[in-house]
Structures are given as structure tokens and as C-alpha cells.
LUMMI-820877 format. One record per residue (C-alpha): residue number from 1; residue in three letters; x, y, z. Coordinates in nm, 3 decimals, padded with zeros to 5 digits. Layout:
N
(NUM, "ALA", (X, Y, Z))
...
# end
This chain:
432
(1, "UNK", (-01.137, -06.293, 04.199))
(2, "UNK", (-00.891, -06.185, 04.461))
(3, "UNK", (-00.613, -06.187, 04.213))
(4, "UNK", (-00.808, -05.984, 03.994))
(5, "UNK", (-00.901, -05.754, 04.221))
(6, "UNK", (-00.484, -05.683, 04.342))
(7, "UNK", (-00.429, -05.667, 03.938))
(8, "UNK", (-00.662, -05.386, 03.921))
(9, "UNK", (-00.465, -05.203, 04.256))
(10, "UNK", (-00.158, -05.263, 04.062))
(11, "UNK", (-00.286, -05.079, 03.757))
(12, "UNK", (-00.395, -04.771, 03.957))
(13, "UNK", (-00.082, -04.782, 04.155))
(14, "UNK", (00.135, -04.734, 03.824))
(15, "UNK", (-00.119, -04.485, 03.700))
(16, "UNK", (-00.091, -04.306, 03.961))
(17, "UNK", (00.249, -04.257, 03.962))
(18, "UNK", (00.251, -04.178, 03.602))
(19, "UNK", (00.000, -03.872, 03.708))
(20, "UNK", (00.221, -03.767, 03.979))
(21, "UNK", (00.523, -03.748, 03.750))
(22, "UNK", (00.356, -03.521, 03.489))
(23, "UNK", (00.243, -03.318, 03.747))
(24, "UNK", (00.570, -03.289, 03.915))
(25, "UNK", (00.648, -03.084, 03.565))
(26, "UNK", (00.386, -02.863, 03.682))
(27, "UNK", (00.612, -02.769, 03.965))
(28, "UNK", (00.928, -02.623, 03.792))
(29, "UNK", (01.113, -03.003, 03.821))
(30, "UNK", (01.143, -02.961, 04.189))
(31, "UNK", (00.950, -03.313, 04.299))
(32, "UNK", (01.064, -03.633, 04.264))
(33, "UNK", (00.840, -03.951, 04.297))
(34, "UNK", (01.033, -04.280, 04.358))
(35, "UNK", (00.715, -04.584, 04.229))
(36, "UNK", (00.831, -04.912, 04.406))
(37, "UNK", (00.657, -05.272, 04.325))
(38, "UNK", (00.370, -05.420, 04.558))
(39, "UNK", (00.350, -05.816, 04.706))
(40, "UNK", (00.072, -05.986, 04.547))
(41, "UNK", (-00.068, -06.010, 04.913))
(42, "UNK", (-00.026, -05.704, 05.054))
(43, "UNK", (-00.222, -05.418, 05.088))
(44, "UNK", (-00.134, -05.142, 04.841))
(45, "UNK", (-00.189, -04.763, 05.074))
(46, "UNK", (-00.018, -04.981, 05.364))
(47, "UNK", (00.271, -05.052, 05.134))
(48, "UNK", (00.283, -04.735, 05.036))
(49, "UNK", (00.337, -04.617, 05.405))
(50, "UNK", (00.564, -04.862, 05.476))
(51, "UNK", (00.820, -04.730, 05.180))
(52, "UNK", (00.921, -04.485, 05.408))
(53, "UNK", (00.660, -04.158, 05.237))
(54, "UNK", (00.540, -03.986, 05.572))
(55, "UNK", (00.188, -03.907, 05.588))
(56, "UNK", (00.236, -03.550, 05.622))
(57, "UNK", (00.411, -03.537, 05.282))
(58, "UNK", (00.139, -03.779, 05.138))
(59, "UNK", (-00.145, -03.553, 05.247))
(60, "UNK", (00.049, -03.239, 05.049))
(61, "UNK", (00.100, -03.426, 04.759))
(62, "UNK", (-00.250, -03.524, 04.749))
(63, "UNK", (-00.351, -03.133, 04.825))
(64, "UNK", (-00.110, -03.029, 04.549))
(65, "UNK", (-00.251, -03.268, 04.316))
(66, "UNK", (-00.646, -03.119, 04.378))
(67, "UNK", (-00.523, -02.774, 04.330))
(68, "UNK", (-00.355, -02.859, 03.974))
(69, "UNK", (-00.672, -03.037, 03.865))
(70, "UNK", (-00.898, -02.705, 04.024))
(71, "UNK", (-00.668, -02.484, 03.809))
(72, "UNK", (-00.665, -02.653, 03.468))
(73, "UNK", (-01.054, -02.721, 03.531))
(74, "UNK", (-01.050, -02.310, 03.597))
(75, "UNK", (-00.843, -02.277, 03.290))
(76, "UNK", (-01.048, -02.478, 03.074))
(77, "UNK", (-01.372, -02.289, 03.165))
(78, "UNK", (-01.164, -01.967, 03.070))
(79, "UNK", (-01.083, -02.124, 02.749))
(80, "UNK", (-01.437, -02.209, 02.702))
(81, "UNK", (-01.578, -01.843, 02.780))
(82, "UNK", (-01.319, -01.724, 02.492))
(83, "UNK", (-01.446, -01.971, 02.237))
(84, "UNK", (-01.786, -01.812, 02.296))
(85, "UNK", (-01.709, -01.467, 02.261))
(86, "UNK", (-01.467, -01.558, 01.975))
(87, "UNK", (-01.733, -01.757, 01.808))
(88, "UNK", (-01.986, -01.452, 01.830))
(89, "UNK", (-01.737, -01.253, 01.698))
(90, "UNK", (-01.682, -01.441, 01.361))
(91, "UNK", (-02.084, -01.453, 01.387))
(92, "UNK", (-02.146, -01.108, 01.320))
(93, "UNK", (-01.839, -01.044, 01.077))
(94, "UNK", (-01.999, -01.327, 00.835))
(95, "UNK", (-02.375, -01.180, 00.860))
(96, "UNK", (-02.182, -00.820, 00.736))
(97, "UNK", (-02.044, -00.957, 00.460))
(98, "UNK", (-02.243, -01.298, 00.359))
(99, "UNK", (-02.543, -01.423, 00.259))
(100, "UNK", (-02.884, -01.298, 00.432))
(101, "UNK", (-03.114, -01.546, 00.570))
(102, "UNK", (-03.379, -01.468, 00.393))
(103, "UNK", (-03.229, -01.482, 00.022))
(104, "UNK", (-03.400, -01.710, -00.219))
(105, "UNK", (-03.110, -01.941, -00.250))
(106, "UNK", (-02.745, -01.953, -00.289))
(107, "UNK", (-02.641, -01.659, -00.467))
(108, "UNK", (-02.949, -01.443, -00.449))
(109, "UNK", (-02.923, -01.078, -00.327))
(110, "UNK", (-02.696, -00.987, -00.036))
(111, "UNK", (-02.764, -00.753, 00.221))
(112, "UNK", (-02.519, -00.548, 00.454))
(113, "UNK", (-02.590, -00.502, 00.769))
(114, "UNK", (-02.548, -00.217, 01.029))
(115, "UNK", (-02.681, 00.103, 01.005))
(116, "UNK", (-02.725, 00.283, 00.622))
(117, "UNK", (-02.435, 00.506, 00.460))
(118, "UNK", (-02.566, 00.789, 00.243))
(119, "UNK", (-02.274, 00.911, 00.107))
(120, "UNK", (-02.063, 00.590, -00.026))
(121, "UNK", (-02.016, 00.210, 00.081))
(122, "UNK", (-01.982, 00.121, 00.442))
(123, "UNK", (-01.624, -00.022, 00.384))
(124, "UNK", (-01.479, 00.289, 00.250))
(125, "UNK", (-01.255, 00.526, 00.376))
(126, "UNK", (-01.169, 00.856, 00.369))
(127, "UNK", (-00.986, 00.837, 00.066))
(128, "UNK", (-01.247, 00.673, -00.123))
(129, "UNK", (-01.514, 00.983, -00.023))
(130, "UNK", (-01.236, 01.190, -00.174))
(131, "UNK", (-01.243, 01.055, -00.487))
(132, "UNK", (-01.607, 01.030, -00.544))
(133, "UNK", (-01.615, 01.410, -00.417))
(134, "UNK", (-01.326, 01.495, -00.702))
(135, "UNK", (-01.559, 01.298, -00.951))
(136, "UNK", (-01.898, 01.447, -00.862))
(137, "UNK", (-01.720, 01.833, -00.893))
(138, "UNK", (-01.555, 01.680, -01.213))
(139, "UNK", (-01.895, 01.594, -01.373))
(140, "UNK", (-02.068, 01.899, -01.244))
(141, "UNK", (-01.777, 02.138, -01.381))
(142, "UNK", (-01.846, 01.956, -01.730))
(143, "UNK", (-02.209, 02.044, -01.702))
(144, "UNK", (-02.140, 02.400, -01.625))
(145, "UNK", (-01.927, 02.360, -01.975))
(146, "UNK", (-02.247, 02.280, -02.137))
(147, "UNK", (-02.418, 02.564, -01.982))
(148, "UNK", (-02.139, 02.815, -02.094))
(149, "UNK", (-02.231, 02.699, -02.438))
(150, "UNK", (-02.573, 02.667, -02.416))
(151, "UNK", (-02.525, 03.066, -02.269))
(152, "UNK", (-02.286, 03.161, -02.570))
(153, "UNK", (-02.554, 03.059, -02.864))
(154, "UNK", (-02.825, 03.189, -02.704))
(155, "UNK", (-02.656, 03.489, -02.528))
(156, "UNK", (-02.855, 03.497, -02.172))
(157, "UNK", (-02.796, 03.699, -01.901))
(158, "UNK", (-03.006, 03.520, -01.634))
(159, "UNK", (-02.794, 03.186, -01.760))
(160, "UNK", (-02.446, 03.355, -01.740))
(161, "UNK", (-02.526, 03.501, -01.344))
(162, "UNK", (-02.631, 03.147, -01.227))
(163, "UNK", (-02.343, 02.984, -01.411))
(164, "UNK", (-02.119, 03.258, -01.255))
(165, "UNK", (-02.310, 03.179, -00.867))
(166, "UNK", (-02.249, 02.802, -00.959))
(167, "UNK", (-01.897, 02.818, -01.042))
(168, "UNK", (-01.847, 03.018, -00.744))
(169, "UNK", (-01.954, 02.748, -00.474))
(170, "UNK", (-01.773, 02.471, -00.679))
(171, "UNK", (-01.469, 02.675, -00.601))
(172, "UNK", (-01.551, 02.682, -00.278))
(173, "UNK", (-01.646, 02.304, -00.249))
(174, "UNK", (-01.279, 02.218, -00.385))
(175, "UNK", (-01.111, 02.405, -00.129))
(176, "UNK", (-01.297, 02.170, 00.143))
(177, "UNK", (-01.199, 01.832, -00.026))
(178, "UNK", (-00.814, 01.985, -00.083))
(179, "UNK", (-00.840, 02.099, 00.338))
(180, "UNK", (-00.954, 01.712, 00.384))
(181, "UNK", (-00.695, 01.608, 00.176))
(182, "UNK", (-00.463, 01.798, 00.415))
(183, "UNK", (-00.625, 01.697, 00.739))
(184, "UNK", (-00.586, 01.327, 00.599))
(185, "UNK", (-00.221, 01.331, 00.526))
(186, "UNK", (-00.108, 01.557, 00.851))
(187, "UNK", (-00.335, 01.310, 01.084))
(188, "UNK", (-00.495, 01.637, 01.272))
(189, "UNK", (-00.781, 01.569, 01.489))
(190, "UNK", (-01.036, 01.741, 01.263))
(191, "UNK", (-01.125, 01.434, 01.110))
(192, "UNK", (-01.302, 01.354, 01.437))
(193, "UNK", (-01.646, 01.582, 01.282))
(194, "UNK", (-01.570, 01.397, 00.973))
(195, "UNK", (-01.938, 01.264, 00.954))
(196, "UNK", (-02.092, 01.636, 01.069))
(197, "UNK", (-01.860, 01.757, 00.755))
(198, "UNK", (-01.961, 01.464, 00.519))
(199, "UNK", (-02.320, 01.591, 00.606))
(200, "UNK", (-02.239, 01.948, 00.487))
(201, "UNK", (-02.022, 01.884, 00.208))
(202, "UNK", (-02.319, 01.670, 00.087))
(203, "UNK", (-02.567, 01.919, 00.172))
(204, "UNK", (-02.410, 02.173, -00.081))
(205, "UNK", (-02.371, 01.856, -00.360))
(206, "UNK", (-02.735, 01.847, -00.341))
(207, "UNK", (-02.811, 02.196, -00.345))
(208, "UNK", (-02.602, 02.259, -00.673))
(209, "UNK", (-02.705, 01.951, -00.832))
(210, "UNK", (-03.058, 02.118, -00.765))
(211, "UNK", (-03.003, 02.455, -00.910))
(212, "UNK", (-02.772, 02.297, -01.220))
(213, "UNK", (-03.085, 02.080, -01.337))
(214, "UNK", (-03.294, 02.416, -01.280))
(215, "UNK", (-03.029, 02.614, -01.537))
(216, "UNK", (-03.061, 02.292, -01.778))
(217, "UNK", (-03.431, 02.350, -01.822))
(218, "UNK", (-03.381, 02.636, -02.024))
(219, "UNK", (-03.221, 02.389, -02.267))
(220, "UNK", (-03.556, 02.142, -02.301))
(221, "UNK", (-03.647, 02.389, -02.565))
(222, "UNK", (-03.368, 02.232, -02.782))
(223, "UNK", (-03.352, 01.866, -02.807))
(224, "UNK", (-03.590, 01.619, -02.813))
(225, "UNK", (-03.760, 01.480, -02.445))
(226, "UNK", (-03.610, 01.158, -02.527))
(227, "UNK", (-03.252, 01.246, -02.616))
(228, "UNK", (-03.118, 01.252, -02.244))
(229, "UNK", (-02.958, 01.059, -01.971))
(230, "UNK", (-02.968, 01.058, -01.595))
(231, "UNK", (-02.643, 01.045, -01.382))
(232, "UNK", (-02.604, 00.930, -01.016))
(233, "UNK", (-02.275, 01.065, -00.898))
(234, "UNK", (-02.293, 00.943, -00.586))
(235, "UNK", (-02.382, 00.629, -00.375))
(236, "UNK", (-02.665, 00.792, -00.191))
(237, "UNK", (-02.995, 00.691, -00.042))
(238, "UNK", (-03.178, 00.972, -00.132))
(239, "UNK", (-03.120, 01.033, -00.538))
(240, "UNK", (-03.337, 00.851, -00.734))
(241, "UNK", (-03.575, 00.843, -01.034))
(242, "UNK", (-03.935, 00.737, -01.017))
(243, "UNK", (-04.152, 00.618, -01.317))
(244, "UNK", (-04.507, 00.786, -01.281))
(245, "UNK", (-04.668, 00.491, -01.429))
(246, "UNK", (-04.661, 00.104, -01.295))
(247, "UNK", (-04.664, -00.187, -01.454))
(248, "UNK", (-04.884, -00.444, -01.590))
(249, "UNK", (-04.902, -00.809, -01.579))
(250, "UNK", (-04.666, -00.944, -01.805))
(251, "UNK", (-04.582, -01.311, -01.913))
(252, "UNK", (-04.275, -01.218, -02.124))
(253, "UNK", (-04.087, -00.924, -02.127))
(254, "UNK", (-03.758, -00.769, -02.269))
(255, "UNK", (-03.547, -00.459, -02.076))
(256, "UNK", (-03.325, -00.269, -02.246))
(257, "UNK", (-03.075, 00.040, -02.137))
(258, "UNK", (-02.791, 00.203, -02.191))
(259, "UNK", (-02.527, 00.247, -01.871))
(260, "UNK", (-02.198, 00.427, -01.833))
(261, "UNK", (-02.014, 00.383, -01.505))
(262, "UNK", (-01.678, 00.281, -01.352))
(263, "UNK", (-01.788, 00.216, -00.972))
(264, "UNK", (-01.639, -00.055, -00.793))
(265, "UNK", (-01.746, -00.293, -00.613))
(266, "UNK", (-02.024, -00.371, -00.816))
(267, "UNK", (-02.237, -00.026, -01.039))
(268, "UNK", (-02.524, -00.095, -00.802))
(269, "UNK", (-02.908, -00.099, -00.879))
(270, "UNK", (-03.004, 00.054, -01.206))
(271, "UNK", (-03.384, -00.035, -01.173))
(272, "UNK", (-03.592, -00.234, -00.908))
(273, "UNK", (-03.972, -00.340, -00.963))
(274, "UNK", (-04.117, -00.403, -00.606))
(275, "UNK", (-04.530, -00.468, -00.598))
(276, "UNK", (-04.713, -00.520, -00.276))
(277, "UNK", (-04.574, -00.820, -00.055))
(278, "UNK", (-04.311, -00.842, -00.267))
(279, "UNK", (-04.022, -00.586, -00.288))
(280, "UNK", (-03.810, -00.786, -00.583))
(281, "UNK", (-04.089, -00.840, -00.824))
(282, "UNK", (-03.799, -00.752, -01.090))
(283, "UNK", (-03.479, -00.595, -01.001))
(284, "UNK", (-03.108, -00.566, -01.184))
(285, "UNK", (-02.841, -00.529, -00.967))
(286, "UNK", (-02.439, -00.543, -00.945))
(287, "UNK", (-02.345, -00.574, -00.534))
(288, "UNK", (-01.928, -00.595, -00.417))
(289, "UNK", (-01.795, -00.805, -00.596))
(290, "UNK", (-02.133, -01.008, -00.745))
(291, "UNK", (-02.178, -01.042, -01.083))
(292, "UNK", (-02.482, -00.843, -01.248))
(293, "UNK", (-02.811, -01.053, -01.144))
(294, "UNK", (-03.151, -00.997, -01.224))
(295, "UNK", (-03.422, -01.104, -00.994))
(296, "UNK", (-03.767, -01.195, -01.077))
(297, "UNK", (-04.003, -01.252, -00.795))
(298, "UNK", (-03.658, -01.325, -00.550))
(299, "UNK", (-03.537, -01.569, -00.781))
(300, "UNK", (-03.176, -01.502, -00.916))
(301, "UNK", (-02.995, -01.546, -01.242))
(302, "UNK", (-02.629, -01.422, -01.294))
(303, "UNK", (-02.592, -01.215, -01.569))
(304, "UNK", (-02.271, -01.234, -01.801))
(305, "UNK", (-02.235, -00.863, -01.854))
(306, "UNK", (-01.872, -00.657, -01.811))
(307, "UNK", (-01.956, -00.257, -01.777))
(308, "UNK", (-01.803, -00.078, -01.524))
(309, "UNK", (-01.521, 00.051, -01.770))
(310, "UNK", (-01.655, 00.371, -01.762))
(311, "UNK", (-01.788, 00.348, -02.108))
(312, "UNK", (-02.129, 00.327, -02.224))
(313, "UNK", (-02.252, -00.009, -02.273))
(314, "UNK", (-02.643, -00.138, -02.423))
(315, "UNK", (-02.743, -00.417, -02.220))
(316, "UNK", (-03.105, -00.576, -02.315))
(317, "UNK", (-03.224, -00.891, -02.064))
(318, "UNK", (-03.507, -01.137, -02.232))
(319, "UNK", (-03.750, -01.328, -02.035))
(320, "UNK", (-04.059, -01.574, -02.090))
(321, "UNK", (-04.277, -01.726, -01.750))
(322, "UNK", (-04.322, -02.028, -01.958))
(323, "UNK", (-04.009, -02.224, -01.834))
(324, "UNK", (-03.807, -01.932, -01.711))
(325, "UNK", (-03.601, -01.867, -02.013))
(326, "UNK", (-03.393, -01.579, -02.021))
(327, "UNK", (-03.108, -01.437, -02.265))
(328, "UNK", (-02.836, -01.157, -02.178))
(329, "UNK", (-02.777, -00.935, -02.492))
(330, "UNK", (-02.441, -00.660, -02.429))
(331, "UNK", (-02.409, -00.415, -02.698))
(332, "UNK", (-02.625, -00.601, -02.958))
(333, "UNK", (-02.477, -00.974, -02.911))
(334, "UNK", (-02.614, -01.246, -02.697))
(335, "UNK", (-02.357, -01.304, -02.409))
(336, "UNK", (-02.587, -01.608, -02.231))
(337, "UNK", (-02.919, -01.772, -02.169))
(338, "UNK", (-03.070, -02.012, -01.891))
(339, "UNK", (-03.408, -02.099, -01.774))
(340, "UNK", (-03.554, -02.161, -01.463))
(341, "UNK", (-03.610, -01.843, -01.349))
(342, "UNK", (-03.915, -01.829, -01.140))
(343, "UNK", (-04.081, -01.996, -01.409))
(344, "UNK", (-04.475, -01.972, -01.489))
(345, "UNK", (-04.486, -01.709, -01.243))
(346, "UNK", (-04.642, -01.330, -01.455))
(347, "UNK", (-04.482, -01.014, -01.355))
(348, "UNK", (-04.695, -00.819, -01.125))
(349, "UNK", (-04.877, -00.510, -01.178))
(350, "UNK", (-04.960, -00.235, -00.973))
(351, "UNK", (-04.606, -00.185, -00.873))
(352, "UNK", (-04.368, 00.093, -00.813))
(353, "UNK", (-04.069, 00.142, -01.070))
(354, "UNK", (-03.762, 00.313, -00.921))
(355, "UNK", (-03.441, 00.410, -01.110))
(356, "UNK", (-03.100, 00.367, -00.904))
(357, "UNK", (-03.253, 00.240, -00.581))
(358, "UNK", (-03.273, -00.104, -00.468))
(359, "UNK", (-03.647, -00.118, -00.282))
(360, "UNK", (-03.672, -00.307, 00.029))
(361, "UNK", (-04.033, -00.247, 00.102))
(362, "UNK", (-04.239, -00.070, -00.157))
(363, "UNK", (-04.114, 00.288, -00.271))
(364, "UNK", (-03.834, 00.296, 00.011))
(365, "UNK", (-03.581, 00.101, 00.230))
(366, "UNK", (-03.322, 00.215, 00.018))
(367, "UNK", (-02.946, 00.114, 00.053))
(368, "UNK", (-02.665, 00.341, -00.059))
(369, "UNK", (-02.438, 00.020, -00.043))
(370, "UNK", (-02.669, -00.093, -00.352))
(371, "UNK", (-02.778, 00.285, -00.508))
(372, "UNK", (-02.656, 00.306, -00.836))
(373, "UNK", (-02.358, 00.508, -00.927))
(374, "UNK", (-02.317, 00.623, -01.307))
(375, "UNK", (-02.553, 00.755, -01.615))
(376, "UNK", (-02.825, 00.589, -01.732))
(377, "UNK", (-03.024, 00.627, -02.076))
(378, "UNK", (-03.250, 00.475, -02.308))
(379, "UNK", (-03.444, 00.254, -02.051))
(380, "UNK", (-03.708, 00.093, -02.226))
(381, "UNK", (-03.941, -00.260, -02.172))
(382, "UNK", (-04.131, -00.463, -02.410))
(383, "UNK", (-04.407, -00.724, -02.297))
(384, "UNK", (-04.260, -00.926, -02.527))
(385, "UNK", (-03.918, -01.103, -02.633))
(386, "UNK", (-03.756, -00.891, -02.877))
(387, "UNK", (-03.578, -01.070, -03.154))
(388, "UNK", (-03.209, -01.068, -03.201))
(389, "UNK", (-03.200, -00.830, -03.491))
(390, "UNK", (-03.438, -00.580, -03.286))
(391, "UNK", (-03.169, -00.606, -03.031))
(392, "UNK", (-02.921, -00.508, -03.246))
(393, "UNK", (-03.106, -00.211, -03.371))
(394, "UNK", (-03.126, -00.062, -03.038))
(395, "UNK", (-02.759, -00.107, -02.952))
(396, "UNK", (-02.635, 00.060, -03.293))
(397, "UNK", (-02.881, 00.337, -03.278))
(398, "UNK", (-03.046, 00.221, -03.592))
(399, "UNK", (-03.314, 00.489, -03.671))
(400, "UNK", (-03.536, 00.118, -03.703))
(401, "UNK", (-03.552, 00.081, -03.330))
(402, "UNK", (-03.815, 00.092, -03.161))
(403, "UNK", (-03.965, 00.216, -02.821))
(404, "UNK", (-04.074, 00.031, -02.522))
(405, "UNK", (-04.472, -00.007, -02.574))
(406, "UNK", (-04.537, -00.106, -02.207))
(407, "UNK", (-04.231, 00.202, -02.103))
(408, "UNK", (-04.061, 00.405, -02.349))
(409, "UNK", (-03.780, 00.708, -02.250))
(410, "UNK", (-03.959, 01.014, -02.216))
(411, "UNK", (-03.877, 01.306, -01.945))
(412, "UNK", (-04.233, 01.356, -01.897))
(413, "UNK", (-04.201, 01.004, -01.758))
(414, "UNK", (-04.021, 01.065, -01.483))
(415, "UNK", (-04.003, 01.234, -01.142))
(416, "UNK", (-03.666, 01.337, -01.043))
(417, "UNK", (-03.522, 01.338, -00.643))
(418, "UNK", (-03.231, 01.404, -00.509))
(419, "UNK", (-03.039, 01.613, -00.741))
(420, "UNK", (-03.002, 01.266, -00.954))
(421, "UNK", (-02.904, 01.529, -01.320))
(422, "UNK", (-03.087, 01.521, -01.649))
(423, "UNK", (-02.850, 01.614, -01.968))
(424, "UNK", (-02.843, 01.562, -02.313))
(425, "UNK", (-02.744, 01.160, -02.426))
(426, "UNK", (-02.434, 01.150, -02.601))
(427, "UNK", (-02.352, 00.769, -02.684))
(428, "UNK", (-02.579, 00.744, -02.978))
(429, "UNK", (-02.420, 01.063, -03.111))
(430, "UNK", (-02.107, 00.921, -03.076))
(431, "UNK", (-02.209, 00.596, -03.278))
(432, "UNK", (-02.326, 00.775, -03.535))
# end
């Protein structure tokens, strides 16, 4: 036992000079520790002492040694308290950009967080408002073409002095994005109001995207209430089309539009479906950099489709309750199928139907990161699968297609905010 016992001194002897070696390296180098062998029998602090280390110098060692050890100990507590905030950090960076808690599994519909944009994704920049600004002026200079020629044929006065008012304040709206331009490239401190700006510049969109659709009117005479589109020129909360009819309860059903858009990331929401207690009842949507899903009752398929080319594309989804089959037609040919999606479970009625708003509560909580940006057409649904060869009828504008019997596109069907534009549908006039 006794031996034992001076075996175990012997060990903690060596150790300890081992410690005060490495922490001589602690001291720039400067200390030197000299570890000498013990007698079995003798006692190993009074050997220590008798080695010729004065107590004095003993006691500083010792003191230097409890002040290393308080300063790492301080140092790791430092480290610690920079994990944390680190770790919070990386936190609230993944729930902007991932998945949100509540989705209905991996994959469903993702949510941004923060506070809403109304005037283009949260990511984008300066340069990125530009260009949607150049686009919107773009597409409402094209409509004032169509009013100069409506105004030509029919040779009115009232038409030429609006289109004459309207062309005036586009002028005017150019010369702000070109002084933004500037501001941008020169670095000058005006972009500092660049939100109070933002909210004027898209102030005046509204207002002529108002008065445009007022001048159109005049034109309803002339074409058939079916034969237009809507366009969304902007990722907005606030433009939007709502159907003035819900929906009933539906075991199988087939949707069918026609898009046009060249967004990125992702066209956004071209319809949503929300019923009471349950905001995506049926919704289509393209997010970032997700591909197209639909979403029946919060349960997700992806959707093969490829349409952001800025042409117009027919898209037509398929859907029974009984085992949650669904097919993905794009421009009259089947592109894929699945099942499982939220199987023996009707579509409800007594809903709310919005156009180019994603719903999160019923009629509102809209998103501009998920608004859709484009034109939109031809949006019609069946309570019923449609066959392939109906399909195809629709996308070729055959004059054997038919209309949607539980929605069909009709003006009359439709209430209009936010200076979202109604003109005349040009891709089936182009196909034929």
C-alpha cells in the first residue's frame, strides 16, 4: 500500500512538471523548470525544498500557475458567449431563407420572413427595382400603342387627350428612373429616401395603370368579354384579381391557364384557393428558386413545368381525391403524374379565389415575395378530369374547347385591384 501510494506521488510529481513546462511557453520562454527524481522513502514537497527551489519562488510559480488557469477559464467563457451569439446568428439567416415550421412536409411552401416588400423581392437591389420600373413603363407604353390605334379607327377626341395626359406622366416617370440610374452610379446620398421615393414612384404606377384600364373600356365594345388577359407588372401586395363567385365541393378537378412571364426567382402565385381554417385549400405557386408546386389542402406536389421564358405557355393540372392522382399537362402534352396528394380529402367550398396573390388567411396576408409577376389568360376549372385530347384542344386553341363549367373566363367574373391591366389576349391569335 505504501509503495503504491509513493507511485502515485511520483506520477503527479512528473505531471506536474510537464504542466509547468507548457506553461512556461505561456511566458515568452523566459522560465525554466529543472524536474529531479524522488527516493522511494522520502517525502515528495520536502524533496522538493531540499533541491535548492526557495519557497518564495515556489509560492510565485504556484500564483503564476492560478492566474494562467483563471485566464484561459476567462477565455473559454468568452469563446463560449461568441458561439451563442454566432449560433443565433446562423439561426435567423436559415428561418429567412428555409423551410417554415409550419409547412406540411419537406418541400411544402416557404415563407420569408421580416417585414413585407410591396414593390419587388426582399433580396433585391436597386438595380433590380430599375429594371422592373423600365419593364412596367415598357408594357404600359405598348398599351398606349393600342390605344393610339384603337383612337385612329374610331377617331376620338376624349381618347386622344387622355392618351396625350398619359404619355405625358410616362415621360415624366422615365426621367425619375434615368435620375436613379444616376444617383446609383455617382453613389450620392439621395438614395438615403430611396424607400420615401419607391413609395412615390409607385404611387404614380398605380395611378396610370388606373386611368389606362379606364381608357381601355372604351374598347369592351369590340371584342368578346372572354378574349383578354390580365398582367401583373409588378411584385406587389396590393394588385390582384378576385373571382366574385367561390367554389364548390369538388372530388376531382382539372385547372387550366395560359401564363406569359420571365420573372426570376420563381413567376410567383398565379391563383390561391383559401376556405375558412384553411388558407391553402388549393394554391399554384413558383417561390426563388422552387419548382412550380401545387398545394391541395397544405399538401405539396412539384410540378414539372418550364415557363418563365417570357413566352406564353398552357399549363392544365389534373386531380382526383380518390388516391391523390394528379397529371401536369404544358402546352397540350403530359409532362408528369403522381399520387398521394392529400388523397380522399374534397376540395372545399365556400372559399375565396384570388388571382396573383398567395392568401395567408382568407382574402389577405398577401406576400409580394410570392405575388405573381406576368399575364395571365384563359383560367378555367372543370370538376372533373379532362381527357388528354380535351387538353390538347385548349392548348391549340381548337374552336372544340371547351369552358370551365364550375369557372369559365369571363370579365364580368372578375373584380379588378390594384391597377393589375385588362387587354385584349393575343396567344391564341398568334396560334392561329
Amino acid at each position: 500500500m505504501q509503495g503504491t501510494k509513493q507511485g502515485i506521488y511520483w506520477r503527479l510529481f512528473l505531471v506536474s512538471c510537464l504542466f509547468l513546462e507548457s506553461s512556461s511557453q505561456d511566458f515568452g520562454g523566459q522560465t525554466q523548470f529543472i524536474c529531479t527524481s524522488v527516493p522511494k522513502d522520502m517525502d515528495i514537497c520536502a524533496a522538493t525544498l531540499q533541491n535548492s527551489v526557495p519557497g518564495e519562488d515556489l509560492k510565485t510559480t504556484v500564483m503564476q500557475l492560478r492566474e494562467t488557469v483563471l485566464q484561459q477559464k476567462e477565455t473559454i467563457m468568452n469563446q463560449k458567449e461568441t458561439i451563442r451569439e454566432l449560433t443565433s446568428k446562423l439561426a435567423r439567416c436559415e428561418s429567412q431563407s428555409g423551410i417554415e415550421p409550419g409547412d406540411a412536409r419537406p418541400g411544402g411552401r416557404r415563407k420569408e420572413a421580416g417585414t413585407k416588400n410591396t414593390m419587388g423581392d426582399v433580396s433585391r437591389g436597386p438595380a433590380d427595382t430599375l429594371t422592373q420600373l423600365s419593364q412596367t413603363l415598357q408594357s404600359l407604353k405598348q398599351r398606349l400603342e393600342n390605344l393610339e390605334q384603337f383612337s385612329r379607327s374610331n377617331n376620338s377626341v376624349q381618347a386622344n387627350s387622355l392618351k396625350d395626359l398619359l404619355q405625358s406622366k410616362i415621360d415624366d416617370l422615365e426621367k425619375q428612373v434615368l435620375s436613379r440610374v444616376n444617383s446609383i452610379e455617382e453613389g450620392k446620398p439621395g438614395l438615403r429616401n430611396e424607400t420615401e421615393q419607391r413609395g412615390r414612384v409607385e404611387s404614380t404606377l398605380t395611378s396610370l395603370h388606373q386611368r389606362i384600364t379606364d381608357l381601355e373600356k372604351g374598347q369592351r365594345e369590340n371584342r368578346p368579354l372572354d378574349k383578354f388577359q390580365l398582367t401583373f407588372p409588378l411584385r406587389t401586395n396590393y394588385m390582384y384579381a378576385k373571382v366574385k363567385k367561390s367554389l364548390p365541393e369538388m372530388y376531382a378537378l382539372t385547372v387550366c391557364m395560359w401564363l406569359k412571364s420571365n420573372a426570376s426567382p420563381g413567376v410567383g402565385t398565379p391563383f390561391s384557393y383559401a376556405v375558412p381554417g384553411q388558407a391553402n385549400e388549393l394554391v399554384l405557386i413558383e417561390w426563388g428558386n422552387n419548382p412550380m408546386e401545387i398545394l391541395i389542402n397544405d399538401k405539396v406536389a412539384k410540378l414539372p413545368f418550364l415557363i418563365n421564358d417570357g413566352k406564353w405557355h398552357h399549363i392544365c393540372v389534373t386531380w382526383t381525391t380518390r388516391d391523390g392522382v394528379w397529371e401536369a399537362f404544358q402546352d397540350g402534352v403530359k409532362r408528369g403524374s403522381g399520387e398521394n396528394l392529400a388523397p380522399y380529402h374534397p376540395i372545399k367550398p365556400q372559399g375565396l379565389l384570388i388571382l396573383g396573390q398567395e392568401q395567408d388567411m382568407l382574402g389577405g396576408g398577401f406576400d409580394a415575395t410570392q405575388a405573381f409577376v406576368g399575364d395571365l389568360a384563359n383560367f378555367h376549372i372543370w370538376d372533373r378530369k379532362l381527357s388528354v385530347g380535351e387538353i390538347y384542344n385548349l392548348a391549340t386553341c381548337s374552336s372544340k374547347a371547351q369552358v370551365g363549367n364550375v369557372f369559365a373566363w369571363m370579365e364580368t367574373s372578375l373584380d379588378i385591384y390594384g391597377g393589375a391591366s385588362k387587354w385584349t389576349f393575343e396567344a391564341c391569335r398568334q396560334l392561329n
